[in-house]
C-alpha positions, 0 to 999 in steps of 0.5 A: 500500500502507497504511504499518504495515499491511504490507496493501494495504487501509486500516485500518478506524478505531477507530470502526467497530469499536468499532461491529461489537463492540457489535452483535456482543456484544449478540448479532447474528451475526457475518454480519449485522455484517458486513453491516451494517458492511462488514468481514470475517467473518474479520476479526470473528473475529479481533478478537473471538478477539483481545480477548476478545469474548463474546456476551450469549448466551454464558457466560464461563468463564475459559481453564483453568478449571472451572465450580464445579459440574463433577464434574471440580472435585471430582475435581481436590480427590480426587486433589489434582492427582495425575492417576495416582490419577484411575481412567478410569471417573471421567474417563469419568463426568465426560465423560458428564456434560458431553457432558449440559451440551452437550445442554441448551445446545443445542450439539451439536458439543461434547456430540459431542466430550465423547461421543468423550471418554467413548468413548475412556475406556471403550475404554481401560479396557476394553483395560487390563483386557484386559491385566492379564487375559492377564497374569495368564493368562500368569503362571499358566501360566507353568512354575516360577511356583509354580502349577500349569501348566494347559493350556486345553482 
């Protein structure tokens, strides 16, 4: 067993991966790095997870942060962080216009996902206004509420 490593396999030397991480930045796949190299996919990956790698082909945005031209931007300057001002149509609008994102760059799982997103919105707003309707209802026939009682037909 390798002494630091806590694994039964050596450590691969800085050297090689210095190697993966030039090849798989400049754009090879993780697969044929692997190949090429003699490492593990998983072992690529978490590397790469670890330190940050992007590929060439990849845009780079910060964690936790939106690119400038992202309607979620300008919803975030409207409500000035106040989340309880942000009205569900808008989250859905902002959902529908980044699945749109994910299309034209061509990934499919994440435009999937913001779809689920803008679905979930307008079920959501739909389900609120289906509330405030029976409650609404229910107050206007509701006995001594000042309205008149009205039976349905």
């Amino acid at each position: 067993m390798d002494e630091g490593t806590g694994e039964g396999r050596r450590a691969l030397p800085e050297a090689v991966w210095a190697a993966v991480r030039e090849d798989f930045v400049a754009g090879l796949s993780a697969s044929q790095c692997c190949r090429r190299h003699g490492v593990s996919e998983s072992g690529l990956r978490a590397r790469a997870a670890r330190e940050g790698w992007r590929r060439v082909d990849q845009v780079w945005t910060p964690p936790n942060r939106l690119d400038p031209w992202d309607e979620g931007v300008a919803l975030e300057e409207k409500v000035g962080g106040n989340v309880e001002e942000v009205e569900l149509s808008e989250l859905a609008y902002i959902a529908r216009m980044r699945m749109l994102r994910a299309v034209l760059r061509g990934d499919a799982v994440e435009a999937l996902r913001w779809r689920r997103v803008a679905q979930a919105m307008d079920q959501e707003e739909a389900d609120l206004a289906w509330y405030i309707e029976r409650e609404e209802a229910r107050r206007f026939r509701q006995p001594g509420s000042g309205s008149a009682t009205v039976d349905p037909v």
